[in-house]
C-alpha positions as CSV (number, residue, x, y, z in Angstrom):
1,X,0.0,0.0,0.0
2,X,1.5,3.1,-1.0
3,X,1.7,5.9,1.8
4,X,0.2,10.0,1.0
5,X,3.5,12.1,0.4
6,X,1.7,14.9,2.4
7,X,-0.1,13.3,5.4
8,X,2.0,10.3,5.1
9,X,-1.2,8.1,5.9
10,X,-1.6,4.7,4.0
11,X,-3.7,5.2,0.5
12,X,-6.6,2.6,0.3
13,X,-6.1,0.7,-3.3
14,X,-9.7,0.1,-5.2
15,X,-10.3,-3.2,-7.4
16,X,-6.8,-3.7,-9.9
17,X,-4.6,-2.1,-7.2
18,X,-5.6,1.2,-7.8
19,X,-5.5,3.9,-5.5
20,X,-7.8,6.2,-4.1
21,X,-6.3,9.3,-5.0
22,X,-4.3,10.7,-7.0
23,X,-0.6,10.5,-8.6
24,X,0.7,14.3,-8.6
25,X,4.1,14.6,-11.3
26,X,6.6,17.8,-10.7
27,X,7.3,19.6,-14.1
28,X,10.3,18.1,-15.4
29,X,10.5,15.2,-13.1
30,X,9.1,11.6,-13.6
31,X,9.1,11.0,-10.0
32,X,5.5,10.1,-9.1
33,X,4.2,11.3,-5.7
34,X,0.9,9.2,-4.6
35,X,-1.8,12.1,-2.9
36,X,-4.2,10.5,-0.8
37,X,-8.3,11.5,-1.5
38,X,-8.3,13.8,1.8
39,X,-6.0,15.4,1.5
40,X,-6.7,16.1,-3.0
41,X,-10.2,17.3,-1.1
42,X,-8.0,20.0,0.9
43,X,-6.0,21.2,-1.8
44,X,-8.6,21.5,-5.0
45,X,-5.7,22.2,-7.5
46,X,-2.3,21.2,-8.7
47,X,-0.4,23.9,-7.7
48,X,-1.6,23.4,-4.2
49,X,-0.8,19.8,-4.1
50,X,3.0,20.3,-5.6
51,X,3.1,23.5,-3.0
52,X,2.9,20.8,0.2
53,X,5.1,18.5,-1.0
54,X,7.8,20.9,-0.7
């Protein structure tokens, strides 16, 4: 189970190991940062969501 990089809580995976959430990319990087639903409820846009993993 992959772990929020913000809140650092475990995601829940759906049916076919998907997660509930998102998967957030920084411009220029191909490091993928897993976002868990709460906290992609918080912070409504991209910007915000690259903002706290800083």
């Amino acid at each position: 189970m992959p772990k929020c990089s913000i809140c650092s809580n475990k995601i829940a995976e759906l049916f076919l190991s998907k997660i509930k959430g998102t998967i957030v990319h920084k411009p220029g990087s191909s490091t993928q940062y897993p976002v868990c639903f709460e906290c992609q409820k918080k912070f409504k846009t991209k910007e915000e969501l690259l903002a706290k993993l800083n």
